[in-house]
N, C-alpha and C positions, 0 to 999 in steps of 0.2 A: 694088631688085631683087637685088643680090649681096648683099646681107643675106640674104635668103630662101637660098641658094643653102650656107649656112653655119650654118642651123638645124636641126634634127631632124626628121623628120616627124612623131613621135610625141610629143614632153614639149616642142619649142620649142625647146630650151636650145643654146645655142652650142657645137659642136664643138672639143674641145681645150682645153677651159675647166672639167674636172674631172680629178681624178686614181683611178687605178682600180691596185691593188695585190691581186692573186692569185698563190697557189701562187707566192711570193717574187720577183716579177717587179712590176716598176712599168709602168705606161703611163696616156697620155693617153686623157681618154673620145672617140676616132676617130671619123670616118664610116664607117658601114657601107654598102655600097650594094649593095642587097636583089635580090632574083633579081626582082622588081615593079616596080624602077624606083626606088621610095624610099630615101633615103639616111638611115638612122638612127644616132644616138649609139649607142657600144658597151656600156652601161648599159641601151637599151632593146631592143638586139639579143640581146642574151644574156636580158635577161628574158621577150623570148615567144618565141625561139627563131628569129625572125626578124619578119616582118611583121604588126604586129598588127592594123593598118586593112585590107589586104587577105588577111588570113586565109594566107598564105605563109608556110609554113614552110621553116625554110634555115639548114645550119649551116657550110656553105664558103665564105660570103661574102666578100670582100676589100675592104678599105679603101680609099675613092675618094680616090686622090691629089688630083686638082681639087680636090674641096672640105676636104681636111686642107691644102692651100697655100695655099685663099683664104683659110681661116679663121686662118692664120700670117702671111699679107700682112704689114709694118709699115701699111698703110691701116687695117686692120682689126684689130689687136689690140686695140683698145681697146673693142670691139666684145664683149656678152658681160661678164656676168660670174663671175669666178675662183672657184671651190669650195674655198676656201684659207681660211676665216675662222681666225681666230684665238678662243680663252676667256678674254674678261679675267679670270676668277674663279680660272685655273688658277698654282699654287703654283709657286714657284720659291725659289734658293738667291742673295744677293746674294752679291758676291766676297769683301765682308768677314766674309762667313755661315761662309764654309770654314774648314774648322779647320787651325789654322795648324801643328798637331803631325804630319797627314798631308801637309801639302805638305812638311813638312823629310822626312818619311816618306820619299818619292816622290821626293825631288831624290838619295836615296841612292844608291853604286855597289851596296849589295847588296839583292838585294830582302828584305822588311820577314822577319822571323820569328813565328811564333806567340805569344810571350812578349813581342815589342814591340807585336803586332795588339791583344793582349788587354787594355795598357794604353792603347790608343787608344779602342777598346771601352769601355770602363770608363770614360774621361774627356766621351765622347759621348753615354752613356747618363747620365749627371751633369750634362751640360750639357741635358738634356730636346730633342737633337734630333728633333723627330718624324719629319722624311720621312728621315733615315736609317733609323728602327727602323718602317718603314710596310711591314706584310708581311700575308701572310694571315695568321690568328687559328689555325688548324689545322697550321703548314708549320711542321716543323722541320727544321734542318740541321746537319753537321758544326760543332762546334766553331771550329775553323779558317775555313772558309769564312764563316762566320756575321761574325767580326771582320773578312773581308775585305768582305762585302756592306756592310756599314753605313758604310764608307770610300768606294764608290763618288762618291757626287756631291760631295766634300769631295778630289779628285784633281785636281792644279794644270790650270786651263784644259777642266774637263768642261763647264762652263756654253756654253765657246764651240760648242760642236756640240750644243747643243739651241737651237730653236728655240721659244719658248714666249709666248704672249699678256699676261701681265703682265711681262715683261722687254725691254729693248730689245733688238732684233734683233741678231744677233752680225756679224761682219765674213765675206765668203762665204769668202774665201781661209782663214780662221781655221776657219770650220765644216769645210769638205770638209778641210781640212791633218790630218797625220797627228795619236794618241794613244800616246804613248812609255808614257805612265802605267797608261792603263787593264791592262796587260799585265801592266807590273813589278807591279800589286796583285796581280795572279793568277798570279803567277809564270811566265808563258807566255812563251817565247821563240819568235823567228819568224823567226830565221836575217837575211837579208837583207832580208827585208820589213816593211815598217811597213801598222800598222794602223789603218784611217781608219774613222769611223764620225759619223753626225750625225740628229739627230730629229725630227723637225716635229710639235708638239703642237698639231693642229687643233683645232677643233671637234669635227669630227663622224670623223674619227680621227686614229690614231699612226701615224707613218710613221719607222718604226726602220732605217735603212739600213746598210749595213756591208761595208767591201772592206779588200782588200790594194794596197801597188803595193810597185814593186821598181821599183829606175834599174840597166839596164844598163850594162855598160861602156864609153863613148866613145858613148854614148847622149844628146842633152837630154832629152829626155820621159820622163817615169818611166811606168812600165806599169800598168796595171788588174787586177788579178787578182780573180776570184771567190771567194770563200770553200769551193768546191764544186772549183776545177782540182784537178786530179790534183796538179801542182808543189808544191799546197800540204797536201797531204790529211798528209804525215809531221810538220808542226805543228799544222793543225788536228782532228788524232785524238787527239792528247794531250785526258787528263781537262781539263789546267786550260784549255786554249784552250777546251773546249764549258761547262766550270764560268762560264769569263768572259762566252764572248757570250749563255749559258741566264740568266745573274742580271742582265745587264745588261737583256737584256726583261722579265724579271721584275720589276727594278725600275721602270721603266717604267708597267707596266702596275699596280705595286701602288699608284705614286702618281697615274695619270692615267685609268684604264678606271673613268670613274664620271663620267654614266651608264652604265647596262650597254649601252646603243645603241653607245658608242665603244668600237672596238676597237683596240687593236695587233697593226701590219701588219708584221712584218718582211720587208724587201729587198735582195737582195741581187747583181740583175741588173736590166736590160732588153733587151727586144729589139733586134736591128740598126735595124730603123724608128722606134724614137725616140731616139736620136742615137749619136754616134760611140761615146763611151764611157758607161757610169752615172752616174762625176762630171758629165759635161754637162748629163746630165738633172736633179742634185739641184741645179745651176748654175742649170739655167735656173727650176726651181720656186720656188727662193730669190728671184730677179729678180723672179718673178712676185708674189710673197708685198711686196717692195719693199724687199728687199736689192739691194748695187752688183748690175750686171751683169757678170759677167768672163766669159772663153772659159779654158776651164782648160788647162792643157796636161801631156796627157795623150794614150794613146795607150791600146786594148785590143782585144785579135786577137779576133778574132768574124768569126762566120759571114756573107757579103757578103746573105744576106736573112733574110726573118723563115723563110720554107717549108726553110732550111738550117740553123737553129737549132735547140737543145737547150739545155736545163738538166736538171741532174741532179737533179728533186724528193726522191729518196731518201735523197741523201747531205744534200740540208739537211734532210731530217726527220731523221736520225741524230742533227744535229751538235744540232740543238735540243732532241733529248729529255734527259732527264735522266739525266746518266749514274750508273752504276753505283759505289757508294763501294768496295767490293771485300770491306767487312766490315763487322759491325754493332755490332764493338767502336767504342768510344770514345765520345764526350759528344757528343751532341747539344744543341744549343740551341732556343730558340724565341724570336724577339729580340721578339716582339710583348707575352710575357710576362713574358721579361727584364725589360723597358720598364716596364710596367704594374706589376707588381711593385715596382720599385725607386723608383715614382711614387704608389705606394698605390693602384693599382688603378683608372687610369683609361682604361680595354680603348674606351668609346665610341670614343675620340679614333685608336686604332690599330688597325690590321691590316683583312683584307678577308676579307668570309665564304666566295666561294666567287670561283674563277678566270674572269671575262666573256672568252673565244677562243675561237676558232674551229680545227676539229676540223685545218683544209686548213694551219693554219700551224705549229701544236703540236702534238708527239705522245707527250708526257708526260702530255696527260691520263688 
């Protein structure tokens, strides 16, 4: 009987046991509890607009605490199952894979130059790495940048914040902990904050996450920041922070959005009602997934409910669109023909014909 009490009325499916990512925000798929009396998943509340057995429409609905607790009970977690699957078929980097010329790269005090990128570039595109040079067939880019992209997942300890189906799972404290590296590639400084970011290469999608924290003075807890706070907006307006986190979805998507059904979701909050901070929540999906369980500790100032919250949707469609080079001198590359070229012309095996996103998360297209 309290089984029934943690179902859907409408699809069955157990409460809090999907993940649902809109307009940069994560959350559980909740109980809705309908102006009718029915309690439905947030998937099927938003798809008829409210009731669809008794013809109710209703768009202020609130989420029934009772049945989002029973369905969290430890009796009944195991009740239901996870929308978490994993792609055995989906490509990955082993740690011996990474090229050993960008981790001395990356261990440096200065960050890299264009004249050392480009013989990184050059030893990469020799060595036939493909999912560095995995881009669309049509996209070309700065010179510069171009030697920076192709270094990406070859930057000491990227592997450990992605989550992906044919690699063992990485350690959770490892995934959520900061990336020193991805930064110094892109020459982005960030003052007192480190930047944390990790990705869950579903099935059925990509879940790209991405925060700041900063430790107070005389503080234990290091702080949460959004990528959107004000505090941060004087390093994340520089070109090269939106260069970093626009090629880091990019690549993302140029090696995992196939089929076109899978999208990448980028995140970069959640609400006060699904847990304290955002590391909790990417905490607890890991668990879920059957990484260790930890409590992370962490702290971020937010609004005490959901009806007192905000996100700035505008300023992350800024930070994501593609910015502006400032001039249309200099060299452009295209590294998928780079590639092809320098391999006698084997275009099958590279690049992607057209961009599979959606309009609510991108707006470079």
């Amino acid at each position: 009987m309290v089984k029934q009490l943690i179902i859907c009325s409408t699809c069955t499916t157990t409460f809090n046991r999907a993940v649902i990512c809109e307009a940069y925000l994560i959350q559980l798929n909740r109980p809705i509890q309908c102006a009718c009396g029915c309690v439905l998943c947030t998937l099927c509340y938003s798809k008829h607009r409210g009731c669809h057995l008794h013809n109710v429409i209703s768009t202020k609905a609130l989420v029934s605490t009772t049945a989002s607790t029973l369905a969290n009970c430890p009796a009944l977690e195991h009740v239901g199952d996870w929308d978490l699957e994993l792609n055995e078929g989906d490509m990955f980097r082993t740690d011996n894979g990474s090229d050993a010329q960008v981790q001395l790269l990356m261990n440096e005090a200065q960050f890299p130059d264009v004249d050392t990128l480009r013989s990184v570039f050059n030893n990469l595109i020799t060595k036939k790495d493909t999912m560095s040079f995995k881009y669309w067939v049509n996209k070309s880019m700065p010179e510069e940048l171009a030697y920076r992209y192709v270094c990406i997942s070859h930057t000491p300890g990227f592997w450990d914040h992605v989550v992906v189906g044919t690699r063992a799972l990485p350690r959770t404290e490892n995934m959520i902990g900061p990336d020193e590296f991805l930064p110094r590639l892109f020459n982005v400084s960030l003052g007192s904050y480190k930047l944390h970011w990790c990705c869950f290469v579903l099935k059925k999608q990509i879940i790209l996450t991405m925060w700041c924290t900063s430790k107070p003075r005389g503080e234990g807890q290091c702080k949460v920041s959004t990528l959107v706070e004000s505090a941060l907006k004087s390093f994340t307006a520089s070109i090269e922070f939106r260069r970093m986190v626009l090629y880091l979805s990019r690549w993302f998507t140029a090696q995992y959005v196939s089929p076109p059904h899978r999208l990448l979701n980028v995140v970069l909050d959640c609400k006060p009602s699904e847990g304290p901070t955002l590391v909790h929540v990417i905490a607890f999906l890991a668990s879920s997934l059957g990484m260790e369980k930890i409590t992370p500790n962490f702290s971020q100032h937010r609004a005490k409910d959901d009806q007192n919250y905000s996100f700035n949707i505008r300023s992350a469609g800024t930070m994501f669109s593609c910015p502006s080079e400032g001039t249309s001198e200099g060299m452009y590359i295209n590294i998928v023909e780079e590639f092809s070229s320098y391999h006698n012309g084997c275009n099958n095996a590279m690049g992607l014909t057209r961009l599979c996103t959606t309009a609510e998360l991108y707006s470079y297209l």
